[in-house]
C-alpha positions in Angstrom: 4.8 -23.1 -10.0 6.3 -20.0 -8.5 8.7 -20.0 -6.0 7.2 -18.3 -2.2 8.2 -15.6 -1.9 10.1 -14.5 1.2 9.5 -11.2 3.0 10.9 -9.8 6.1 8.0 -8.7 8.6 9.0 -5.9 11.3 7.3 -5.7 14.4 6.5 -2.6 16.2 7.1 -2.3 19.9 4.4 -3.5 21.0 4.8 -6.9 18.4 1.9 -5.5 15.6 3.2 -5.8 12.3 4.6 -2.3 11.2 6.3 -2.7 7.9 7.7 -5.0 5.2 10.7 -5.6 3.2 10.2 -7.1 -0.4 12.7 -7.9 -2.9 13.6 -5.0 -5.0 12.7 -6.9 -8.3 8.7 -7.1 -6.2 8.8 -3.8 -5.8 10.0 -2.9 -9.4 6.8 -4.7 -10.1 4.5 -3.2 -8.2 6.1 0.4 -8.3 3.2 2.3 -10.0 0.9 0.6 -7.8 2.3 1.5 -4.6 2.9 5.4 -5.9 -0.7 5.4 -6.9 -1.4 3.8 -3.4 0.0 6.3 -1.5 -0.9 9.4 -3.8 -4.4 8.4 -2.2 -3.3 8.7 1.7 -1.7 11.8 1.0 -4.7 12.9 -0.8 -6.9 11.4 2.3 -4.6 13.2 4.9 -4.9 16.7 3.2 -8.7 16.3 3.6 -8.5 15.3 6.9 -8.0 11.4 6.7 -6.6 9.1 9.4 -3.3 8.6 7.7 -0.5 10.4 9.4 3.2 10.5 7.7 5.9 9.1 9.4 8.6 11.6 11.0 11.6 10.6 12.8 11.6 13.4 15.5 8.3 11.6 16.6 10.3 9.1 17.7 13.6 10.1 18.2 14.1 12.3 21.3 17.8 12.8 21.1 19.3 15.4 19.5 22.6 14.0 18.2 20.9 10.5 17.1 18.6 12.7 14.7 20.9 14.4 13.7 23.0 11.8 12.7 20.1 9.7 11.1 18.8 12.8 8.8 22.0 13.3 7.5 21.7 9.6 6.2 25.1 8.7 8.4 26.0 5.8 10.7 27.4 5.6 14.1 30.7 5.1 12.7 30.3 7.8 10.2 29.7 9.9 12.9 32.7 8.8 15.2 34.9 9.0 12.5 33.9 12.7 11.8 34.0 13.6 15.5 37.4 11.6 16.4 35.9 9.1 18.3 34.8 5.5 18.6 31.5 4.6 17.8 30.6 3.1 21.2 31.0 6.9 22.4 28.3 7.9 19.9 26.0 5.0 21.1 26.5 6.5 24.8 25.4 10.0 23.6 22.8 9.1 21.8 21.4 7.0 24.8 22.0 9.9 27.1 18.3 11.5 27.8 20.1 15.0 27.9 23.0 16.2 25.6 24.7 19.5 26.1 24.2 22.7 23.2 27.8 22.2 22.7 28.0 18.9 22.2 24.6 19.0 19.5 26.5 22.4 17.8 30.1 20.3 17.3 27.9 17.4 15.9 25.9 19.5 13.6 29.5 20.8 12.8 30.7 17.7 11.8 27.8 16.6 9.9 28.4 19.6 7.7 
């Protein structure tokens, strides 16, 4: 009998199921399944479909924090680059406005 397998649910906001983590050796299984999968709602969304792709600016309002996350870097990452702690990065990126300067020395940094 197979083992259960054990998979990591997250939650959206408002508690709906949103996505799920599988083990990689599931997914090496099921690879060409998903591709096909999802070869279909792209081919649904060009003709109009439902299915919308996911983009981080939609959810992401601060500059520095999407920044940061497209160029596939941590907080620390960040800090490290700019020459300051990490907790300083978290307080930018809760900050609802961030200075042109600020975003421009960041996007510096980031390269």
């Amino acid at each position: 009998m197979n083992a259960p397998l054990n998979l990591q649910i997250i939650k959206s906001i408002s508690g709906k199921p949103e996505f799920v983590l599988i083990p990689v050796a599931v997914y090496a299984a099921l690879r060409e399944q998903i591709e096909d999968e999802m070869a279909g709602l792209e081919a649904a969304a060009d003709k109009g479909g439902e299915y919308v792709p996911f983009e981080l600016a939609d959810y992401v309002e601060n500059p520095v924090a999407l920044a940061r996350m497209n160029a596939g870097l941590t907080q620390k990452d960040l800090a490290k680059r700019l020459g300051v702690s990490q907790a300083y990065v978290s307080k930018i990126e809760r900050q609802t406005k961030v200075t042109p300067k600020l975003v421009s020395k960041v996007k510096r940094a980031i390269g």
